[in-house]
C-alpha positions in Angstrom: -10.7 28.3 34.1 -8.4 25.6 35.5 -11.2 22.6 35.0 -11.6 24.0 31.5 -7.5 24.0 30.9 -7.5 20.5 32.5 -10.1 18.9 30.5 -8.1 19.6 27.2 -5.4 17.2 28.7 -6.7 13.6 27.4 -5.0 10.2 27.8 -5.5 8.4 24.6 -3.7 5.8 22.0 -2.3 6.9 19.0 -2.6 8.6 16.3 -2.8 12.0 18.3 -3.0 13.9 15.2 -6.2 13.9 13.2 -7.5 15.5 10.2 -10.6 16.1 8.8 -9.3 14.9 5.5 -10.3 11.6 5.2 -9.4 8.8 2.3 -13.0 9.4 0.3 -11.6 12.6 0.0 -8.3 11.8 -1.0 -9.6 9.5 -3.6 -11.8 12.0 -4.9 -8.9 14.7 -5.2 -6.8 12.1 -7.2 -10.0 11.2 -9.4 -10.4 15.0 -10.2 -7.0 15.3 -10.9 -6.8 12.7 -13.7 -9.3 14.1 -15.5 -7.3 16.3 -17.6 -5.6 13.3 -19.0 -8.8 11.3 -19.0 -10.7 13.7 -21.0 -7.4 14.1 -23.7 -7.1 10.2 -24.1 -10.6 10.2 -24.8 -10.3 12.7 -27.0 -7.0 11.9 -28.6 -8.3 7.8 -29.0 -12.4 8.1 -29.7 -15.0 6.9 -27.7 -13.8 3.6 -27.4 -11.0 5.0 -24.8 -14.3 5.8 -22.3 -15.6 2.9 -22.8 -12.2 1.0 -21.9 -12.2 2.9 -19.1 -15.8 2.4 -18.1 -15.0 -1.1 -18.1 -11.8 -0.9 -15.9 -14.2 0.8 -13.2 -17.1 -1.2 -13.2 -15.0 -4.5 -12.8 -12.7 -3.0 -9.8 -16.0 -1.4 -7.9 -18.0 -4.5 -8.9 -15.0 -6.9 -7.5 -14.6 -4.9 -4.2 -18.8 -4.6 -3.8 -18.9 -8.6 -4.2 -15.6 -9.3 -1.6 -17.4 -6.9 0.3 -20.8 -8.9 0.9 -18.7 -11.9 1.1 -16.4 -10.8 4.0 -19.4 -8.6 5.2 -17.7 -5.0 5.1 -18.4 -2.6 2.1 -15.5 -0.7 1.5 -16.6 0.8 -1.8 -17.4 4.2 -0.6 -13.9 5.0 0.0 -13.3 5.5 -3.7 -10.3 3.4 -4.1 -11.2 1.1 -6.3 -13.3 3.6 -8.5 -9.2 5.5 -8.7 -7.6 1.5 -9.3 -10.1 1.2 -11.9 -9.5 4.7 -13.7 -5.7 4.6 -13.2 -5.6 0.7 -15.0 -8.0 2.0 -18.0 -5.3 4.6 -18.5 -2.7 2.7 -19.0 -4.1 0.1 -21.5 -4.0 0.9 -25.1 -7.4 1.8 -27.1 -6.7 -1.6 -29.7 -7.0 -4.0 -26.9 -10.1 -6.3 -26.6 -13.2 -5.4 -23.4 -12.5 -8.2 -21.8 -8.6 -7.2 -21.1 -9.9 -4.3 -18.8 -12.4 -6.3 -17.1 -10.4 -9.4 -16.0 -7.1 -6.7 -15.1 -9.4 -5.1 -12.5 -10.8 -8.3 -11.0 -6.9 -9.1 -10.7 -6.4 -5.4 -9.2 -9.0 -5.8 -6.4 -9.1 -9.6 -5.7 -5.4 -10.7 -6.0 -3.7 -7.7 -5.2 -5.6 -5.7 -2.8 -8.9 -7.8 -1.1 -6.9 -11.1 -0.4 -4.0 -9.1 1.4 -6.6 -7.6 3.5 -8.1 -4.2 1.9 -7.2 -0.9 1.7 -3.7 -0.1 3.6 -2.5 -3.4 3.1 -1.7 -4.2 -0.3 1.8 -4.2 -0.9 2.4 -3.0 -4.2 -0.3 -0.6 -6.5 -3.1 -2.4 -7.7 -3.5 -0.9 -11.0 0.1 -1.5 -12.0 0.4 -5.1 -10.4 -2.7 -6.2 -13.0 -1.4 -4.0 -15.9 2.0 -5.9 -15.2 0.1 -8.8 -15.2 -1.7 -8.5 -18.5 1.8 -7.6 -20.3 3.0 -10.7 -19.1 -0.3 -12.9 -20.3 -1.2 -11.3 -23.2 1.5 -9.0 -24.6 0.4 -9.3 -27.9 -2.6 -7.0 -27.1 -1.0 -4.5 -24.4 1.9 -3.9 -26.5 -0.1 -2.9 -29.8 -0.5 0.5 -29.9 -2.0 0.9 -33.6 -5.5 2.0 -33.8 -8.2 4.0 -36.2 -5.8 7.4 -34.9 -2.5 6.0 -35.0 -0.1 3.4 -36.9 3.5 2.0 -36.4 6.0 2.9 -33.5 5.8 4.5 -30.2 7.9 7.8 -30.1 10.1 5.7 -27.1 10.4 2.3 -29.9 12.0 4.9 -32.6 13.7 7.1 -30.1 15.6 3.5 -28.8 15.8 2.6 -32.8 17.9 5.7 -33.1 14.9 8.0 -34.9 14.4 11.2 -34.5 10.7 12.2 -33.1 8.6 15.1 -33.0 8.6 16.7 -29.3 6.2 19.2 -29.5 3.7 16.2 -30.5 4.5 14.4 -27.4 4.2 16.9 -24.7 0.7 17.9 -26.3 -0.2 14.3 -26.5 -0.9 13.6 -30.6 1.2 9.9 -30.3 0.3 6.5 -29.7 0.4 4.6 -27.2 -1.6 4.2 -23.8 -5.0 6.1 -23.3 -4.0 8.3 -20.2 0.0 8.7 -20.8 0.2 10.4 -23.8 -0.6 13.9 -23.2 2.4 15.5 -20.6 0.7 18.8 -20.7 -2.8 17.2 -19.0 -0.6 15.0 -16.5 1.3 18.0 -15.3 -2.1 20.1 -14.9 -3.3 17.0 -12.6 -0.2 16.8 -10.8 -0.4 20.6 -9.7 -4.0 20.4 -8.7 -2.5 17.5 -6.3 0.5 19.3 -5.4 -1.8 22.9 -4.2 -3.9 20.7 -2.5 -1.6 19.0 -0.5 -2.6 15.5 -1.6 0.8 14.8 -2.8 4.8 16.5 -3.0 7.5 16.6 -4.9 10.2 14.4 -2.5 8.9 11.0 -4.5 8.3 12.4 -8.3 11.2 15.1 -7.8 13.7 12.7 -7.1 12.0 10.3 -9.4 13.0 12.2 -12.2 15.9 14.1 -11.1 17.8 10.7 -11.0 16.0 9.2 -14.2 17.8 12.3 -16.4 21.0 12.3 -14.3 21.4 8.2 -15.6 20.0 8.9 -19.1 23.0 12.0 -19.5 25.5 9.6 -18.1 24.6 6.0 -20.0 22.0 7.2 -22.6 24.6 8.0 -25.4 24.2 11.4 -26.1 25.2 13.5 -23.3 23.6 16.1 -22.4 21.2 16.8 -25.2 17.8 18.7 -24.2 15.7 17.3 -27.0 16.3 13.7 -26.1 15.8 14.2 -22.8 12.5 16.1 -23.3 11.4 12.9 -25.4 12.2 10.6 -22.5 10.6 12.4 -20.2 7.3 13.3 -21.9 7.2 9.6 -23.8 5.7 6.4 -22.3 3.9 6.5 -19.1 7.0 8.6 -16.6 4.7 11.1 -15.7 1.4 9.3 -15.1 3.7 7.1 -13.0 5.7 9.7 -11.3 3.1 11.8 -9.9 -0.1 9.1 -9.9 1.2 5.9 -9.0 4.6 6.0 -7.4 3.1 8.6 -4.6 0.6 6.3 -3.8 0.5 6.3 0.5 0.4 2.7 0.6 2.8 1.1 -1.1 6.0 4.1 -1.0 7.8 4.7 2.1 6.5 6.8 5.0 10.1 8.3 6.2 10.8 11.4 4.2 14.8 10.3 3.2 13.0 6.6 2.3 10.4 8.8 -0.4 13.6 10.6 -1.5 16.0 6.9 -1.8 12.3 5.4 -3.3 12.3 8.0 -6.0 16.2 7.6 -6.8 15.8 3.9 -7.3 12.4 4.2 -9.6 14.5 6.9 -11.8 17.3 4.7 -12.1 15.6 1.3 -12.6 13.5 2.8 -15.2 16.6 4.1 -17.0 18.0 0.7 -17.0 14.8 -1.1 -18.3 14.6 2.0 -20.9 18.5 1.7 -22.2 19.4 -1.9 -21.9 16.2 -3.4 -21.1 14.2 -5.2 -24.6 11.1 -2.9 -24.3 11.2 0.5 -24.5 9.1 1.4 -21.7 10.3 0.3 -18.0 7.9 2.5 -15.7 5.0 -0.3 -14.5 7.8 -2.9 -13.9 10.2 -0.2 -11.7 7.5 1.0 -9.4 6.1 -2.2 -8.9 9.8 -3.3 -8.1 10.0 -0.4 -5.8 7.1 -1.5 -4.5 8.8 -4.6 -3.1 11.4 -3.0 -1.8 9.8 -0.2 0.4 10.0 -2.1 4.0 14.2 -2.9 3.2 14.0 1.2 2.5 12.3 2.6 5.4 14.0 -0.3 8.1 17.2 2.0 7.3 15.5 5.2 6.3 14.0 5.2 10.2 14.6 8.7 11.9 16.5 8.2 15.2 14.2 8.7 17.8 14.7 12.5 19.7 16.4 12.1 22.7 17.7 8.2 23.7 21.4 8.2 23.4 23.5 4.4 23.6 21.8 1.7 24.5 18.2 3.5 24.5 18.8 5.1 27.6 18.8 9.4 28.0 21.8 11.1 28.5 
C-alpha cells in the first residue's frame, strides 16, 4: 500500500494539469459549431457562398501544408487553419472576386501566423488580421454587399443614415451583407453548442456586449430604445465576432478579470467605430485592436500570487 501511495507522488515540470482535450479537438468543436451559420449563408447567398468558402480553406490548409514541408513540421492536422480558413470565408461578401479569398488566407497563415512561429504564437486572429487586410487593399470589393439576393444598403448603413429597418429580418438572417454574419439566430445556436461543451464562456462575449449596449444607450442618440438596440446587435458581424473570434485562446487574455476588461474594451471600441467612426461596422478593426493590447491587459490583470506578503517574502 505505501509503495503504491508513494509512486503517485511524481516530480515533474509544468503544466501539472492535463486534459485529454487536445487542440484537433477544439478545432473541430469550433468547426461544428459554425455550421449553423455556414449552411444559412450558403443558403441565404447561393452556391457561390460555398464555393467562396471552399476557396478560403484550400488556400489557409494549402499555405500551412507548404510552410510545413519548408520548415519540416506539418502542422495541418491540428485543424487550425481548416477553422482560419472557414472563419475568413465568412466574413467576406458573396460579390467579391475568387481570388480575394485565396490571397486573404495566404496572408492569414504566412504573414500572420507561420512567420510569428505557428500555432500559439500569433498575436492577433488570423482570419480577422487578413480580412482587415483586404478592407484596406481592396475596399471596393469587401465593402459591396449587392449580389443576385440582395441590392442597396446594409441594415447597419441605414440604421447610421437614420432609417428604420426590419428586425425580425436581421435576426433570421434575410439581409445583405457578409456570408456567415447575417443570420443571429444560427450564430447563437453555434455559440451554445460551444458554451455546453466547454469550449468557450461567457466572461469575453458577455462583457463584450454588455458594454457595447451600455455605450450605444448612453452616446447612440436614442436612449434606451429596444428596437435599435436589437438592430445593433443582430447587424454586422457582433455576434460572429463575439463568440468566434474574440474567444479565441490565443490572442485574448488568459487571467479571468483581463477576459472580462478585454471584452469591455471590444464593446466600447466597437461602439465608437459604429457611432463616430465613417463605416458602419467597427468589429474586425476592435478585436484586432484588442488584440494588440492583450499583454498591457494581463501585465495588470495578474492574480497576486497565494501567499507572499511585501517584498515576496511569507508572512
Amino acid at each position: 500500500m505505501e509503495e503504491k501511495a508513494v509512486s503517485k507522488f511524481k516530480v515533474s515540470s509544468n503544466p501539472h494539469i492535463r486534459s485529454r482535450v487536445n487542440t484537433s479537438a477544439i478545432m473541430l468543436s469550433v468547426i461544428i459549431a459554425l455550421l449553423p451559420a455556414t449552411g444559412y449563408g450558403i443558403y441565404n447567398f447561393g452556391l457561390r457562398a460555398l464555393l467562396i468558402i471552399l476557396i478560403s480553406i484550400c488556400s489557409t490548409v494549402l499555405t500551412e501544408f507548404l510552410f510545413g514541408l519548408i520548415i519540416k513540421k506539418s502542422t495541418i492536422a491540428d485543424l487550425s487553419a481548416v477553422v482560419t480558413g472557414l472563419l475568413l470565408g465568412l466574413n467576406m461578401p458573396v460579390s467579391v472576386p475568387l481570388w480575394m479569398p485565396a490571397l486573404g488566407g495566404v496572408f492569414a497563415i504566412l504573414v500572420v501566423k507561420c512567420l510569428f512561429g505557428g500555432l500559439g504564437q500569433n498575436f492577433m486572429n488570423p482570419a480577422l488580421a487578413a480580412r482587415c487586410f483586404l478592407v484596406i487593399s481592396f475596399s471596393k470589393y469587401m465593402t459591396d454587399f449587392d449580389c443576385d439576393a440582395y441590392t442597396g444598403a446594409t441594415p447597419l448603413a441605414m440604421l447610421k443614415a437614420g432609417e428604420n429597418v426590419n428586425i425580425y429580418n436581421m435576426v433570421i438572417g434575410k439581409i445583405p451583407g457578409t456570408i456567415g454574419e447575417t443570420s443571429m439566430i444560427a450564430i447563437i445556436i453555434g455559440a451554445c453548442f460551444l458554451i455546453l461543451l466547454g469550449v468557450i464562456d461567457l466572461k469575453v462575449p458577455g462583457s463584450y456586449i454588455v458594454a457595447f449596449v451600455i455605450f450605444i444607450v448612453i452616446f447612440g442618440g436614442r436612449g434606451f430604445d429596444p428596437a435599435y438596440i436589437s438592430a445593433q446587435l443582430a447587424g454586422g458581424g457582433l455576434m460572429l465576432g463575439a463568440f468566434f473570434m474574440a474567444t479565441d485562446y490565443v490572442t485574448r487574455p488568459v487571467t479571468p478579470m483581463g477576459q472580462i476588461v478585454f471584452g469591455i474594451f471590444l464593446g466600447v471600441m466597437t461602439g465608437i467605430f459604429r457611432l463616430f467612426g465613417p463605416s458602419a461596422e467597427g468589429v474586425s478593426y476592435s478585436i484586432i485592436l484588442g488584440n494588440l493590447l492583450v499583454p498591457l491587459i494581463e501585465r495588470f490583470t495578474k492574480p497576486t500570487p497565494f501567499g507572499p506578503g511585501k517584498g515576496g517574502r511569507h508572512e
